[in-house]
N, C-alpha and C positions, 0 to 999 in steps of 0.2 A: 504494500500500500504506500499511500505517498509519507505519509504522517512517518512511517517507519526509514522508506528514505530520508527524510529530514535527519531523524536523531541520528542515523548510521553515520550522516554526515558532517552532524558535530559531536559525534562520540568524543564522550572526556576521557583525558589521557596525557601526558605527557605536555602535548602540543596545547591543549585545551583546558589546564588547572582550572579545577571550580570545587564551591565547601562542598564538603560531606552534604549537608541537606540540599541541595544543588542537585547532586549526583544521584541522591535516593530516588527523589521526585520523576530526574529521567528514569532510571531504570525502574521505577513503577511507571512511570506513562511506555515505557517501551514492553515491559511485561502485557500492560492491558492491549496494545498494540499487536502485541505478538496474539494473545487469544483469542482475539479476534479474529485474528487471520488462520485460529487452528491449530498454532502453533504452541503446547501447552509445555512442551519439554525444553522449547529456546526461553517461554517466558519465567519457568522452573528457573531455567539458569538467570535471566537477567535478576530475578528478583533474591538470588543469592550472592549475587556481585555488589547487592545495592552496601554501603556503607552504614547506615544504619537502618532499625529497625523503626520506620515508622507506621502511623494509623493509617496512611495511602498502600503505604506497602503490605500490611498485614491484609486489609481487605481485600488486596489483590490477590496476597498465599490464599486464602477463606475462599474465595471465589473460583481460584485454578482448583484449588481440593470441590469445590460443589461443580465443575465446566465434569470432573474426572469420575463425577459420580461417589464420594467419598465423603458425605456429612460428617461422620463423626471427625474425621481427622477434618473437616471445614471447624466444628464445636472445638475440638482442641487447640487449631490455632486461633479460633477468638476470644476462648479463655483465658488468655493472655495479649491483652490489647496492652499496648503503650495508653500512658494518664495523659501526655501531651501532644500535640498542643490543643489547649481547652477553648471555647468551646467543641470544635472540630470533630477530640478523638472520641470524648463519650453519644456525638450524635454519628459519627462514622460505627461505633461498636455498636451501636442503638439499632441504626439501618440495616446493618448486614445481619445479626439477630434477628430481626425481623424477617429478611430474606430465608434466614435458613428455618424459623418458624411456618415460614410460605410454604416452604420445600416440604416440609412433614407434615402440613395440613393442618395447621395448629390456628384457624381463622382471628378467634376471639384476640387472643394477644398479638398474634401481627398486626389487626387492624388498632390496638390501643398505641403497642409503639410505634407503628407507624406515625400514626395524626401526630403523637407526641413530637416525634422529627420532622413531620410535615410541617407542622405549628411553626417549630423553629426556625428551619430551611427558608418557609416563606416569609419569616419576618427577620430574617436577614438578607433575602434575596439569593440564596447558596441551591441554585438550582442544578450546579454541576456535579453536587454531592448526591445527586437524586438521578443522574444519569446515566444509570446501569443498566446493563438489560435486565436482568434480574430483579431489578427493584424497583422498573418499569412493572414488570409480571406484578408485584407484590402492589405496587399501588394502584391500580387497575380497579380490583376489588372494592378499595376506599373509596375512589372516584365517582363506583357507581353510587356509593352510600352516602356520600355529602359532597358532588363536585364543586370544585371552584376555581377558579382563575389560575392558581401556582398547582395544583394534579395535572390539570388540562397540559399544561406546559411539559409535566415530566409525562404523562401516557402518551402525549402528540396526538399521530393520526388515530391513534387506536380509543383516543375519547369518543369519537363519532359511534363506534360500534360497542360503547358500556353504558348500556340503555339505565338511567338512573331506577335503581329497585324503589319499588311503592316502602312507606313507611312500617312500621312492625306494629 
């Protein structure tokens, strides 16, 4: 993809010094890159390159363990979320719990932490923290239950087809 040319072409290294959290970020935006493209063993490797361990990078590990079909070891590495940086890493642990709740069928509490992240997300404007496919699938559900303005944005086209459920 192009996105992945790009980084290949300012790979850090030598010629390209940049911090540690610098370096993380890429090799978590090149992990998600690579999974995308299928690639779940190249993004295995970037995101063990990365320099440190952060809440971008772990939800990435969580994620490559749920692309491989492997919840529990996805629940292992979230049980171990980094504290920092806040607000971020507890609504980044918050979100992908949710996802992996989605994943087991567990309705009642995805849709609580969800809203709960959703709440925050939209009153900070942090819409790119809600842009997973995965957590696309999870708020979908929500959307049909109370749409509004910031779901619409993360389900996209697929609001058109999550006919709002009648009341209970």
């Amino acid at each position: 993809t192009a996105g992945l040319a790009a980084l290949k072409s300012h790979r850090p290294g030598a010629q390209h010094p940049l911090p540690a959290g610098t370096i993380a970020r890429w090799r978590t935006a090149e992990a998600e890159l690579l999974m995308l493209s299928g690639e779940r063993d190249a993004a295995a490797q970037a995101l063990q390159l990365s320099p440190l361990r952060t809440s971008e990078a772990v939800a990435a590990e969580v994620l490559l363990a749920v692309e491989r079909g492997d919840l529990a070891r996805a629940r292992a590495i979230a049980s171990d979320w980094p504290a920092e940086p806040q607000p971020r890493a507890s609504l980044e642990r918050d979100l992908i719990i949710a996802v992996l709740d989605h994943l087991d069928g567990e309705a009642d509490p995805v849709r609580r932490r969800l809203a709960d992240v959703v709440e925050a997300c939209s009153y900070e404007g942090w819409i790119g923290l809600m842009r997973r496919q995965q957590v696309v699938s999870a708020a979908r559900g929500l959307y049909r239950d109370a749409p509004d303005a910031f779901l619409r944005r993360i389900v996209g086209a697929d609001a058109d087809a999550c006919p709002r459920r009648p009341p209970h």
